[in-house]
N, C-alpha and C positions, 0 to 999 in steps of 0.2 A: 541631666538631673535638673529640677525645676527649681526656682529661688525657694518655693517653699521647704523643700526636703534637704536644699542645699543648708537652711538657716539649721531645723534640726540637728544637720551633719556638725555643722558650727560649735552649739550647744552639748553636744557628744561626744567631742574631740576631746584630747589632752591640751591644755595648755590654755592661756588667756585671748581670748580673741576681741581685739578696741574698733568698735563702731561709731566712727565720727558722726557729728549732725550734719542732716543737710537742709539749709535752710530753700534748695530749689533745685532745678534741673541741674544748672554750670555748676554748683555745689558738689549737687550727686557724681557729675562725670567726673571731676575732680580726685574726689575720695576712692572714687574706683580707679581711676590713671594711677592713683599713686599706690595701689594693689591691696588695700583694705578689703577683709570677704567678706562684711555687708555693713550696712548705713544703718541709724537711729536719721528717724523724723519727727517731731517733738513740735508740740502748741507751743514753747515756749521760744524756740527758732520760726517758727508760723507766724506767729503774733509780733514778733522784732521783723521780717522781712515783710513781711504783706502791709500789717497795719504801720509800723512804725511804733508800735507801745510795748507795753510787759505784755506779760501774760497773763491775765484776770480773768478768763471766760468771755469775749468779746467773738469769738469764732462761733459760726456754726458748725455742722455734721458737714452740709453740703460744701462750705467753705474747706472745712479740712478732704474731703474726700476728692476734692478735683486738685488743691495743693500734692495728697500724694500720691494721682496719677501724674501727674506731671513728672515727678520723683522717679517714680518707679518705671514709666515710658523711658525716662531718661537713659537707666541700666539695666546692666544684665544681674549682679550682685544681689541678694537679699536687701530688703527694705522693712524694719522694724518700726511700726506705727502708732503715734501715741493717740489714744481715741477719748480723751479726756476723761468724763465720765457715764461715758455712752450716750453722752448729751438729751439723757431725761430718763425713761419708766423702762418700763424691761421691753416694748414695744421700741420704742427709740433704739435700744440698743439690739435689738434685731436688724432695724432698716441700717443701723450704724455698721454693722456684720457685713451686711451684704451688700453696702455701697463701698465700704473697704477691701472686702475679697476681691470686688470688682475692680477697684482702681488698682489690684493686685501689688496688696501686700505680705510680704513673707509670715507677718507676725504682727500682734495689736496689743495693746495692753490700755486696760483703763479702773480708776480708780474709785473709792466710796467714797469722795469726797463727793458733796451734797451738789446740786447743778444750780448756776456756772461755779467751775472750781476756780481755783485758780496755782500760779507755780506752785508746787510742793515745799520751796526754800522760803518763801513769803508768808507772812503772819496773816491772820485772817480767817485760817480754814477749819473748817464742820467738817464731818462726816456722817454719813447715813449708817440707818442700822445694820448689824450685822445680815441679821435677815432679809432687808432689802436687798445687800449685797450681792447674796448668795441666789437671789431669786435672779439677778442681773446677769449674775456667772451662770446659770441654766439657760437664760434664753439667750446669752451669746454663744453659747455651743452649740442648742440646738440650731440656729440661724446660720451657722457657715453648713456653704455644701463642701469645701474640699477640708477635712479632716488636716491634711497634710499642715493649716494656716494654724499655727500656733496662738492663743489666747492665753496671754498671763492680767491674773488679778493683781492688782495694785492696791493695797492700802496708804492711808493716811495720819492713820490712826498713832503711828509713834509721837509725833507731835503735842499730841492732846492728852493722853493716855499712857505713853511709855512701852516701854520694849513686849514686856508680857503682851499685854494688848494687843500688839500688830502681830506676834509671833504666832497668838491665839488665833486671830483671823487668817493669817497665811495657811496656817494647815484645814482651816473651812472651808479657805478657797481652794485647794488640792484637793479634799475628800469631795467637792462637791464636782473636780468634774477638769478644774481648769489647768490646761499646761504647764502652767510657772505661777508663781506667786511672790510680788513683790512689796516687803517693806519697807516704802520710804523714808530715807531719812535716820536708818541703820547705816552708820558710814564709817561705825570706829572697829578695828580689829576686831576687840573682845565680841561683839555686837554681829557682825558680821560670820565670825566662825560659830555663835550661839544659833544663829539663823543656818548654816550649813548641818551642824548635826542635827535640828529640830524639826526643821521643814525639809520636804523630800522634793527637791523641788532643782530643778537650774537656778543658781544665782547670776545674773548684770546686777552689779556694781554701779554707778551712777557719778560719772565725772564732770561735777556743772559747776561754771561761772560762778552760777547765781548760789551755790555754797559756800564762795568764798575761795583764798587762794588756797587753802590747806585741804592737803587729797591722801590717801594712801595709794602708792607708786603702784603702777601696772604689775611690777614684779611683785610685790608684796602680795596682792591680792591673788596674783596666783599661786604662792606659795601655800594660801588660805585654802584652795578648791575653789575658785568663783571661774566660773566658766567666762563670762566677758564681760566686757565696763565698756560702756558709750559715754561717749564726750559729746554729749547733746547740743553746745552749744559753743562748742571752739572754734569751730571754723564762722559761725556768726559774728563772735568778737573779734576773731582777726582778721575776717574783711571789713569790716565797720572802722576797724581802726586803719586799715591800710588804704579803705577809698576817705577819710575825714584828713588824714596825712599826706596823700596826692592833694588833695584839695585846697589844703590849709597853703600848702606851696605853691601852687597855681595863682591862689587869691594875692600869695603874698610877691610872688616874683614875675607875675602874667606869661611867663616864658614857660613852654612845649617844654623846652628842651630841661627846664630844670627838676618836672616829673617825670620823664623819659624812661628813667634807671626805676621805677617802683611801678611801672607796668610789666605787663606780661607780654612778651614778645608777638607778633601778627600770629607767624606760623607754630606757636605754640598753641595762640586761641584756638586758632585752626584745626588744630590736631585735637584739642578736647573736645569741640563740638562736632569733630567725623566731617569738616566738608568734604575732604578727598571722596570719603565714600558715599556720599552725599550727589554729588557729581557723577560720580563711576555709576552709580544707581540710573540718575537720570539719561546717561548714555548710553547703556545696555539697553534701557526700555526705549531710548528713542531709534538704536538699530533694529531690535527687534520690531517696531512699527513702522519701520522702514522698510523690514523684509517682510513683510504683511501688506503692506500699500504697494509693492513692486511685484507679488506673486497675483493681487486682487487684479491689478492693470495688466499683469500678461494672460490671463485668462478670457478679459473681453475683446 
């Protein structure tokens, strides 16, 4: 089954499915060693790992599209893709289509915030018109060739406008075409089961940092019907904090031995990033080029 149809199966199932962020490759291998059935890739982990800043819109298309081939090169697991705000006109978010399928992602979603957007939890944000929207939601559908790559519209509009308002565009973006539709920024109970009965749609849930430490529990959410919740940005803050905590020790004790214990062991790194097989790969091809250059020379 391919990650695309696998992410589908996902969405389909009984029960809550949590898709950590990945801010990169070692990330990605990571969240699948410890058997999660697919990943969240998010500008907001893009923008903290690559650049060092928030998230404001500082990325391009091309920038985010080779961050999630790298991502998705990395695993075998679905890969859920944040495609900002298809980064311009309904032409942009065509090229935006088809440089994501390409870097082979399970699934995209992108939002009516005006372009550059920025975090959805940070004050600051416009949105474009509805009708804009929905012209953006047509040409991202027509522009994927494999049907199977999932496309959820994102709103923004809770923020500016209130619940009505996002709810209202979530079902425009459904009737107009698009797989999922998401309102940001709906995170409380009441809000959330209001978006379950109203919009026909898969709900992800949205489990980020940057709203703060108050969440409604994995389990609660699926009690609601919500099909899965990403944690877009957990694993960003606890490596940040666990490589600034080696470090701080390091600076302060200059001794190996007193970080020692808050690294990751050799042959564990080992084993997340496949050298064994890695190895085993290069020795097969080099017997078999062996048995090619030793039947070439018995022949002359």
């Amino acid at each position: 089954m391919s990650a695309r149809a696998r992410f589908r199966q996902i969405l389909g199932s009984p029960g809550l499915s949590l898709m950590p962020g990945a801010y990169d490759g070692l990330s990605a291998r990571i969240i699948e060693e410890q058997g999660f059935e697919a990943i969240v890739a998010g500008g907001y982990a893009a923008a903290g790992s690559l650049l060092g800043q928030p998230d404001i819109g500082q990325s391009n298309m091309r920038d985010f599209a080779d961050h999630y081939a790298r991502i998705c090169g990395a695993v075998e697991i679905p890969v859920y893709a944040d495609a900002d705000t298809g980064f311009g006109s309904v032409n942009n978010v065509r090229q935006m289509v088809k440089a994501f399928e390409n870097a082979g992602v399970a699934a995209l979603f992108f939002t009516d915030q005006v372009f550059p957007s920025r975090c959805g939890y940070l004050p600051g944000k416009q949105v474009i018109g509805l009708e804009q929207m929905l012209a953006k939601v047509k040409a991202a559908l027509d522009a994927r060739s494999d049907e199977a790559m999932m496309i959820c519209a994102r709103t923004d509009v809770f923020a500016l406008e209130g619940e009505d308002a996002a709810i209202l565009r979530c079902r425009a973006f459904i009737e107009a075409g698009a797989d999922m539709a998401k309102p940001q920024g709906i995170d409380t109970a009441d809000g959330i089961r209001r978006v379950l009965r109203e919009v026909e749609s898969p709900f992800i849930a949205t489990l980020s940092q940057a709203a703060g430490p108050e969440h409604l529990s994995p389990d609660e959410l699926e009690t609601y019907g919500v099909n899965a919740a990403t944690l877009p940005s957990l694993p960003l803050f606890a490596a940040a904090r666990a490589v600034r905590e080696a470090l701080r020790d390091l600076k302060r004790t200059r001794s190996m031995a007193a970080v020692q214990d808050r690294l990751l062991p050799l042959d564990e790194y080992y084993k997340v990033v496949r050298l064994d097989e890695q190895l085993a790969r290069e020795k097969a091809y080099d017997d078999e080029a062996g048995q090619l250059a030793q039947r070439s020379m018995d022949k002359t």
